[in-house]
ROGU-242956 format. One record per residue (C-alpha): x, y, z. Coordinates in Angstrom, 1 decimal. Layout:
<nodes>
<node east="X" north="Y" up="Z"/>
...
</nodes>
This chain:
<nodes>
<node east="54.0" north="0.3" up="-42.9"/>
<node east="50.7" north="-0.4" up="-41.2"/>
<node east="48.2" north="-3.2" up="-41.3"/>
<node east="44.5" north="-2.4" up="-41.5"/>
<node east="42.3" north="-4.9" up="-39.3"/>
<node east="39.2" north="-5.8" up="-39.8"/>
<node east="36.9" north="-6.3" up="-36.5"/>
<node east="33.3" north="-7.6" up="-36.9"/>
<node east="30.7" north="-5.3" up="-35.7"/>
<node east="29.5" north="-6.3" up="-31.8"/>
<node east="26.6" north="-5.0" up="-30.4"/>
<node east="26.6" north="-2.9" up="-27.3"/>
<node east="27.5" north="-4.5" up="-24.3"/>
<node east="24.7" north="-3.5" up="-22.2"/>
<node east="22.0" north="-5.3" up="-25.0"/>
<node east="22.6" north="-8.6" up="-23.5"/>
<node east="21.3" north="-6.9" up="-20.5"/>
<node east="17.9" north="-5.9" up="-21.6"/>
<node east="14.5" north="-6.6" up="-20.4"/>
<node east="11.0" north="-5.6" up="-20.4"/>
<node east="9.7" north="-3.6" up="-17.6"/>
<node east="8.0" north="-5.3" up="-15.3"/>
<node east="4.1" north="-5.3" up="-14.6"/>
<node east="3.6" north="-2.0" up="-13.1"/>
<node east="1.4" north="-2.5" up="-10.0"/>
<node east="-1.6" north="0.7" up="-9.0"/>
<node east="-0.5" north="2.5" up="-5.8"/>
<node east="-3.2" north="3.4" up="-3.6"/>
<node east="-2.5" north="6.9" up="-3.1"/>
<node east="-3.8" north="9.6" up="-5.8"/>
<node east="-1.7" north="13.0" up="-4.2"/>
<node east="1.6" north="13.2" up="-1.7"/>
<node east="2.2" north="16.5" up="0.3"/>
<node east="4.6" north="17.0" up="2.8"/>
<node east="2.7" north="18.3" up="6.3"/>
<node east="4.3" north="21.7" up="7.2"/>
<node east="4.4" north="21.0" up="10.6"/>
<node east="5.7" north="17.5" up="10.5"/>
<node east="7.8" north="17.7" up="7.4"/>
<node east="6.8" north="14.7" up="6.5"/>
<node east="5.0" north="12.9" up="3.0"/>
<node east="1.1" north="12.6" up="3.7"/>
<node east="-0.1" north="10.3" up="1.0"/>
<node east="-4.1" north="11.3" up="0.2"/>
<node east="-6.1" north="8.7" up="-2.0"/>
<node east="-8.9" north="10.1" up="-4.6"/>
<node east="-11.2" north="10.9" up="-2.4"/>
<node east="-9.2" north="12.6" up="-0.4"/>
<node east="-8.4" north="10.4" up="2.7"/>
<node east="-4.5" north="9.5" up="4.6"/>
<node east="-3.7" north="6.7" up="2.9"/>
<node east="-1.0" north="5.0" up="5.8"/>
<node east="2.1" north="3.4" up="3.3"/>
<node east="3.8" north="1.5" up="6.1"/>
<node east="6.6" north="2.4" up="9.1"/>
<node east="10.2" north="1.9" up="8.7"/>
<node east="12.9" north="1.9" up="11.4"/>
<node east="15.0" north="4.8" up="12.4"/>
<node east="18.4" north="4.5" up="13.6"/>
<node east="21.0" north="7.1" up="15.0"/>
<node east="24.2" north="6.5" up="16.1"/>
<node east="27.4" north="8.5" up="17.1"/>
<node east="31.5" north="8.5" up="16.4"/>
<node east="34.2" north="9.3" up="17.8"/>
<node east="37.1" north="10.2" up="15.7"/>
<node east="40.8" north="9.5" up="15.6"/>
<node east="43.2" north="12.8" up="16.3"/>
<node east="47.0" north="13.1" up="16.3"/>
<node east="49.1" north="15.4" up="18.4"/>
<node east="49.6" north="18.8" up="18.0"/>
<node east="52.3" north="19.1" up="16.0"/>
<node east="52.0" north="16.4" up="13.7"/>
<node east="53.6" north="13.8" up="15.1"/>
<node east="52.4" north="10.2" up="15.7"/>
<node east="52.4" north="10.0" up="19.7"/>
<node east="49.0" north="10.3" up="21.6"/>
<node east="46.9" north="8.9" up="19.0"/>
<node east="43.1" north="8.0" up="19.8"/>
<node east="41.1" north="5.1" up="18.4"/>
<node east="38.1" north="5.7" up="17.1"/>
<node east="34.4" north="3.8" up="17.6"/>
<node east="30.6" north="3.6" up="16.7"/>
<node east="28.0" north="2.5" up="17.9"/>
<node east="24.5" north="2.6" up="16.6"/>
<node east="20.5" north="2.6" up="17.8"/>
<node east="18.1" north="0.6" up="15.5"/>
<node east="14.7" north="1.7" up="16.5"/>
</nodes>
């Protein structure tokens, strides 16, 4: 014998969640290519002109990883490190 249960309808979950867009704001560039020799965005405005959008930081770093024996076996393990180079 089964029971049929009635569930009230819910709206998505994700409704609650909604909200209008925010006010969109005008970049100042009109055009974006990336230099060939650079490889790198150039951002032109309408008349034509480099339009500079701001630096941001580099970083590199390196790793060294962990490695077991030869054959398998836990022995002559190596810890591993990293270290890293904000610009």
């Amino acid at each position: 014998m089964s029971t049929a249960v009635e569930l009230a309808p819910a709206p998505p979950w994700g409704v609650g969640r909604l909200a209008p867009y925010p006010n969109t704001v005008h970049l100042p560039h009109a055009r974006v290519y990336v230099d060939p020799t650079t490889q790198l965005g150039v951002f032109l405005d309408r008349d034509g002109a480099v339009v500079e959008m701001g630096k941001h930081g580099t970083s590199s770093g390196t790793e060294t990883s962990t490695s077991t024996s030869p054959d398998g076996q836990s022995g002559n393990d190596q810890g591993s490190d990293q270290d890293s180079n904000p610009d």
